[in-house]
N, C-alpha and C positions, 0 to 999 in steps of 0.2 A: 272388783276394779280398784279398790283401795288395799294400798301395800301400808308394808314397815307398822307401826303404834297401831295406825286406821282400823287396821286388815282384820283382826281379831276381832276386837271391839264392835263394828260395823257389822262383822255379820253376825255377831251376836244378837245386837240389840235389831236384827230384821228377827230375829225368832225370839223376840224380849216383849211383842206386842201383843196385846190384848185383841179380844175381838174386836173390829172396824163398825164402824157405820156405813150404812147405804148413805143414800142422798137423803131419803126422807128423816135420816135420823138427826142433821143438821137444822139447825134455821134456817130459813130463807132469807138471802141477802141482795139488797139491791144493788145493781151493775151501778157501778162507782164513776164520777161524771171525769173526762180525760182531763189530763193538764200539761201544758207545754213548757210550765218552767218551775224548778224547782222550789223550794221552801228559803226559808231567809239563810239557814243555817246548809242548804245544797250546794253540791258543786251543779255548774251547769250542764244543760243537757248537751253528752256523748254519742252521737251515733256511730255507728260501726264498733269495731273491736277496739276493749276487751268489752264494754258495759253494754253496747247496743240498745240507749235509751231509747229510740225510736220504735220497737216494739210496741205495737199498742196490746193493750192488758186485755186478758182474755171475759168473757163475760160472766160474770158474780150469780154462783147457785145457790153458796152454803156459808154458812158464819164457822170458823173455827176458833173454839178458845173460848165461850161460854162455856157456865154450867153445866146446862142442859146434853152437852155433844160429850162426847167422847174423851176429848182435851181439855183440861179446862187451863188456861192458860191466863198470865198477868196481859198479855194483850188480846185483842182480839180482831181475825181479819178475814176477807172474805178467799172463795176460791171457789175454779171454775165446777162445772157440774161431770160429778163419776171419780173427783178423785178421793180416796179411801183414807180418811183420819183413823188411826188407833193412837191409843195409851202406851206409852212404855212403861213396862215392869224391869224392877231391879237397875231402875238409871244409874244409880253410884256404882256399878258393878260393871258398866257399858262407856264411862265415862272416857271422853280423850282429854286431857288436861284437869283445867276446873271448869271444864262444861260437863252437865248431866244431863243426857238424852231424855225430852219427856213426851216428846209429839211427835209421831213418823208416817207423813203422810203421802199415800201411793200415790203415782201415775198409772200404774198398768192398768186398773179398771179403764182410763180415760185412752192409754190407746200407746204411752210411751211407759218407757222401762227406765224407772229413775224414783224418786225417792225427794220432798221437801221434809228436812227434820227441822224439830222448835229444840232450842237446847234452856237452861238454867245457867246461870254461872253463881259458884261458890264464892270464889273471892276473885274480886276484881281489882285494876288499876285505872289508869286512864284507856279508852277507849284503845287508841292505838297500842298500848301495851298489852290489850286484854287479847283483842283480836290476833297479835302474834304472836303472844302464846301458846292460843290453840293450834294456829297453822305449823307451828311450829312441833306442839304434841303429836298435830294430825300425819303427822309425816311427809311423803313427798307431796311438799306441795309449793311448786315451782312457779316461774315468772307472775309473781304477784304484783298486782294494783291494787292502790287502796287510794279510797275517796269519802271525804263525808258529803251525808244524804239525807235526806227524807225518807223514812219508812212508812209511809201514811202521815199523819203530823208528828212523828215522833222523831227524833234524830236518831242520827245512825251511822255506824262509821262502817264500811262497806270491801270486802276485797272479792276480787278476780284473781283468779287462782289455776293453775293446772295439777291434775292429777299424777299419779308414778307413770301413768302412761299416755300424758301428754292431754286426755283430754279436763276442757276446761270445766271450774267450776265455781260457785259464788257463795258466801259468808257476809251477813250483815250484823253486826253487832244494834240490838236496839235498844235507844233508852226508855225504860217506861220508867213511871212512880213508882211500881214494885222492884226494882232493879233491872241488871241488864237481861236482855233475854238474843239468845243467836239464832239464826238462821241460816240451814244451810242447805244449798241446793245442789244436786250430781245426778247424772246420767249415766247410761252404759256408755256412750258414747256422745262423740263434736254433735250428732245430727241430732240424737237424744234430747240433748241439753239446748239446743237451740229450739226446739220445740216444745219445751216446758216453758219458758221465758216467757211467754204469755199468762202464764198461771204465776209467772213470779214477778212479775209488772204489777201484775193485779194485789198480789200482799202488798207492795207497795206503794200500791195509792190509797187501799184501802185501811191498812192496820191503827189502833187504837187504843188506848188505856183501857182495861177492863177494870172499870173501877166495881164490879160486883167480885174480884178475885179472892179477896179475902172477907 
């Protein structure tokens, strides 16, 4: 589903993963209490298209980004139960920009055909420069929105995005104390991607400094 830069790259780094985890292989995380308005540094809550903040967040199985799991990652956040965290091997080699692929974690266990990846970034600018540069490595990637947000308490500069083939899809730039870290989310498809959005609600109410990263 990803053309032009994406295309290669992308499907590489699906066959760039290490063995996954079950559920049991994660921590257990607790379902994250809701909230109806943003953080000081958010924009306000969007319902309908493109952001669909009204989605309520799906309910918290597993910790991703500890030690302990599979990723270990500068933040850390929760996600619903069955979907599959692996490592990426050879990120610099998988790379779209100055993002380096380090976390690619399934939906198909859970039931959709799609894909949440954690990225790295090398060098960075300001947030809104960082972010369009990737979009811009990543290739077609059309009628974009961007907005700053909350990623759990952390800030984050946020875009809405369409695929080479129209369907949509979402990037959040986050700031931790270890530097930026991306997120990004894509489906096979519009109905795909609408149905993960509960698993990507939930990164973002839950995400975290992993102050045990280094």
């Amino acid at each position: 589903m990803f053309r032009r830069t994406a295309t290669a790259a992308l499907a590489a780094l699906t066959l760039a993963v290490t063995a996954g985890c079950g559920d049991g292989d994660a921590q257990p995380a607790g379902a994250p209490a809701p909230s109806g308005s943003p953080g000081p540094t958010g924009s306000p809550v969007a319902a309908g298209p493109p952001w669909y903040d009204e989605i309520a967040p799906a309910a918290a199985a597993v910790t991703i980004g500890e030690k302990a799991g599979p990723c270990r990652l500068p933040a850390t956040f929760s996600m619903p139960a069955k979907w599959r965290a692996k490592a990426v091997r050879g990120g610099p080699d998988v790379k779209i920009g100055e993002a380096v692929p380090v976390c690619e974690i399934d939906a198909k266990p859970a039931g959709n055909i799609g894909f949440l990846r954690v990225w790295t970034i090398r060098r960075s600018g300001t947030p809104e420069r960082t972010l369009d540069a990737f979009l811009n490595a990543y290739g077609a990637a059309a009628e974009r929105d961007y907005r700053r947000t909350k990623v759990g308490v952390l800030d984050a500069y946020e875009a809405s995005f369409s695929d080479a083939d129209g369907n949509p899809e979402r990037a959040a730039l986050v700031s931790t104390i270890w530097g930026p870290l991306l997120l990004t989310l894509g489906g096979l498809d519009e109905e795909e991607h609408r149905e993960m959005l509960p698993a990507y609600q939930l990164v973002k109410q839950t995400a975290k400094n992993n102050r045990d990263y280094e």
